[in-house]
C-alpha positions as CSV (number, residue, x, y, z in Angstrom):
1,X,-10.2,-11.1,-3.5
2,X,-13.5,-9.8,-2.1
3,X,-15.7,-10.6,0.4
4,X,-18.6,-12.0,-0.3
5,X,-21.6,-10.2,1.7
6,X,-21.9,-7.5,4.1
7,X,-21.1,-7.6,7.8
8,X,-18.3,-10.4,6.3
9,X,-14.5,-10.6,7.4
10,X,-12.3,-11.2,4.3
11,X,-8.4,-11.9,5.9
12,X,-5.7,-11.8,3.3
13,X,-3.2,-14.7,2.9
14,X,0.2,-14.5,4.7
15,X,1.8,-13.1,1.4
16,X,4.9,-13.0,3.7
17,X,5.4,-16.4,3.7
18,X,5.3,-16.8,0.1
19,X,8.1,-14.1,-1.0
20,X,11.3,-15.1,-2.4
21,X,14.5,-14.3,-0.9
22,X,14.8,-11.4,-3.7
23,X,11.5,-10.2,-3.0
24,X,12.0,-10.2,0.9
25,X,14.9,-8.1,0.7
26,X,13.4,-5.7,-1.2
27,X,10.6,-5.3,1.2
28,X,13.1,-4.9,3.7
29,X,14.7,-2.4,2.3
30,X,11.9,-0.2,1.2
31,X,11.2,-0.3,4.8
32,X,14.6,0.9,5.3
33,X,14.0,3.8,2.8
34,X,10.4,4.6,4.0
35,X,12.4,4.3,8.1
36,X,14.9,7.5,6.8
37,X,12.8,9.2,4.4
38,X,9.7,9.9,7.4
39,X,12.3,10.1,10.6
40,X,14.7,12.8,9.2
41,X,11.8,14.6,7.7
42,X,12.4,15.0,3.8
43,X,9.8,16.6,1.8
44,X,9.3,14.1,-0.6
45,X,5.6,15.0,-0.9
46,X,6.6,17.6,-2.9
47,X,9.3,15.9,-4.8
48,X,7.0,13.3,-5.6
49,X,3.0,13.8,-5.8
50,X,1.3,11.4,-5.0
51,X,3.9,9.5,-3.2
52,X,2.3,8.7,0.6
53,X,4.8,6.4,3.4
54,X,3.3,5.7,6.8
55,X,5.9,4.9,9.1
56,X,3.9,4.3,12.1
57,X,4.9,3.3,16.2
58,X,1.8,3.0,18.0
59,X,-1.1,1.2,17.4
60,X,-3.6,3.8,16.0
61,X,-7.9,3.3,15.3
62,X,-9.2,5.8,12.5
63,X,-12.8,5.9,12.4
64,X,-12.8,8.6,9.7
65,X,-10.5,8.9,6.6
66,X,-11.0,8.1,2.5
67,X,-9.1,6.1,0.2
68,X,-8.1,7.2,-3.2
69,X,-7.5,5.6,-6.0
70,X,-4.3,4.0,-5.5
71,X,-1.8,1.3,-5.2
72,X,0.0,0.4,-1.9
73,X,2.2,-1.6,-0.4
74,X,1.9,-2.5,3.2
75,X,5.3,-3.6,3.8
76,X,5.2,-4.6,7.9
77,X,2.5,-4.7,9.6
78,X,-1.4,-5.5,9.6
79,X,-4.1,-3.3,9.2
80,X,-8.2,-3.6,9.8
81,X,-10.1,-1.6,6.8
82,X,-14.1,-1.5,6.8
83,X,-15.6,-0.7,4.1
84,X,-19.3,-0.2,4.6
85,X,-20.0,-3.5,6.4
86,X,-17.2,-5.5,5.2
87,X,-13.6,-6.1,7.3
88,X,-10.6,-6.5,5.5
89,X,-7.8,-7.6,7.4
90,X,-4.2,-7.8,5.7
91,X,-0.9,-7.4,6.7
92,X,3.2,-7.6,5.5
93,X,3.5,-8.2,2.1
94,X,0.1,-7.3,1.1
95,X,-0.7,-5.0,-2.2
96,X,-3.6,-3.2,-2.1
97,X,-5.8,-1.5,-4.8
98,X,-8.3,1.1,-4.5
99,X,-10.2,1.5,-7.8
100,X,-12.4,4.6,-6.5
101,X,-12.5,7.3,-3.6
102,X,-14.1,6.1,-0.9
103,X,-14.9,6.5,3.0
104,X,-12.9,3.9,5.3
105,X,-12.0,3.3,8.7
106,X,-9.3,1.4,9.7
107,X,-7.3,0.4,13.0
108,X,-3.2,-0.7,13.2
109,X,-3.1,-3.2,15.4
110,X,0.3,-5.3,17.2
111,X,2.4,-1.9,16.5
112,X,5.2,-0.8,18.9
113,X,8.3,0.7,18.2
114,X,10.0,-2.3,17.5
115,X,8.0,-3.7,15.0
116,X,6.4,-0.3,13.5
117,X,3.7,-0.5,10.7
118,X,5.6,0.5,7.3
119,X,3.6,1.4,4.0
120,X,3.6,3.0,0.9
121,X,1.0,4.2,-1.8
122,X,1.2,6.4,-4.9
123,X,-2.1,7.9,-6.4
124,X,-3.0,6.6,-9.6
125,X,-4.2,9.2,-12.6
126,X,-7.7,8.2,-13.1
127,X,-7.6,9.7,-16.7
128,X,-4.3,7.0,-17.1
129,X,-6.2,4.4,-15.6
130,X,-9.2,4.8,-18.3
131,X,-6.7,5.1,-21.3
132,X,-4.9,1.8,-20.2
133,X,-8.1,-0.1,-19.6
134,X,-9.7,0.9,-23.1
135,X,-6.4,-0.2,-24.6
136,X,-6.8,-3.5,-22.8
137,X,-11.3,-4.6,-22.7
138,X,-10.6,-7.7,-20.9
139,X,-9.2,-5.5,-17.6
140,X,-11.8,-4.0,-17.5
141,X,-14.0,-6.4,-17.6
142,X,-12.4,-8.5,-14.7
143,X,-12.0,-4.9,-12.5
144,X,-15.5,-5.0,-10.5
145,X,-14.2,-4.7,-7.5
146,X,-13.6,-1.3,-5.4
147,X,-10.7,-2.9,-3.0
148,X,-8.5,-5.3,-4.2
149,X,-5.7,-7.3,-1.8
150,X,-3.3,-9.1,-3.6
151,X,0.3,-10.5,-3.3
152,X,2.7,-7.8,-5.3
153,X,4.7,-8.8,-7.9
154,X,8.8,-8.3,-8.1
155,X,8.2,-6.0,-11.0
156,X,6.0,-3.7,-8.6
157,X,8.6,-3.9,-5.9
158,X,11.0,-2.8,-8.1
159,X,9.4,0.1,-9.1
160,X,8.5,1.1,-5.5
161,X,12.1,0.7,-4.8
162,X,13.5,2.9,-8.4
163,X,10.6,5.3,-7.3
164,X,12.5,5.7,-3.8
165,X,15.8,5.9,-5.3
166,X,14.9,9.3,-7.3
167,X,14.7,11.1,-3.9
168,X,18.3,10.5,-3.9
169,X,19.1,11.4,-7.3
170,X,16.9,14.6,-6.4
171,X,18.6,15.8,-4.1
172,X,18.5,13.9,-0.5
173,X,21.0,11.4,0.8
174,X,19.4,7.7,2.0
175,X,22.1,6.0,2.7
């Protein structure tokens, strides 16, 4: 995935559409999860490093924030990202990579509190990130671009939904 020139509008597949039935429920309940862990406040932040959910009601327009190397799932919802000049538009079901720190605006859009927008991201260890691509040349070679949109696999669902299931075992009750 990448747009191809400046000024150019890349819009993501509807990676909704193609889930399984498996793969569907887990979305929905990580969105479950991420619902309980933001609205009863637990401090997962600290529990987890790294860990970021957005659990969001209103439509919201960012003109100023910076993406980190990371991977995130955008579980409900669609988002608007520009990158320089380029506009990214991608939405439920959507995995996104950021391979390097970078300045970004986005906007939400289509949120209300009935359909809120639901994501989550963990920050990836660059040093990790080096150590598994010189393990593995031909990654590397085929990472060239900065922002990456792709359709998750059930293994990274999963481990979304494992990585959720610790705050229990730490401590806080999400069921």
């Amino acid at each position: 995935m990448s747009a191809e020139n400046e000024n150019s509008v890349y819009e993501a597949p509807d990676f909704e559409a193609l889930e399984s039935p498996y793969e569907s429920e887990l979305r929905l309940g990580l969105i479950e999860s991420v619902r309980k862990i933001k609205l009863e406040g637990v401090p997962f932040a600290e529990r987890v490093p790294g860990l970021n959910l957005s659990y969001i009601e209103a439509a919201q327009s960012v003109p100023n924030c910076f993406y980190v190397l990371s991977a995130a799932l955008i579980l409900q919802g669609t988002k608007q990202l520009m990158i320089g000049g380029r506009m990214y538009r991608y939405g439920t079901g959507s995995m996104i990579i950021t391979s390097v720190d970078m300045p970004t605006s986005y906007e939400l859009v289509d949120v209300r509190p009935s359909r809120p927008f639901v994501s989550l991201s963990l920050r990836l260890n660059p040093a990790i990130i080096a150590e598994l691509l010189s393990e593995q040349p031909q990654a590397a070679e085929s990472c060239r671009e900065v922002f990456g949109i792709e359709r998750p696999n059930r293994d990274l669902l999963e481990d979304f939904e494992r990585l959720l299931r610790l705050l229990r075992l730490i401590g806080f009750d999400l069921s």
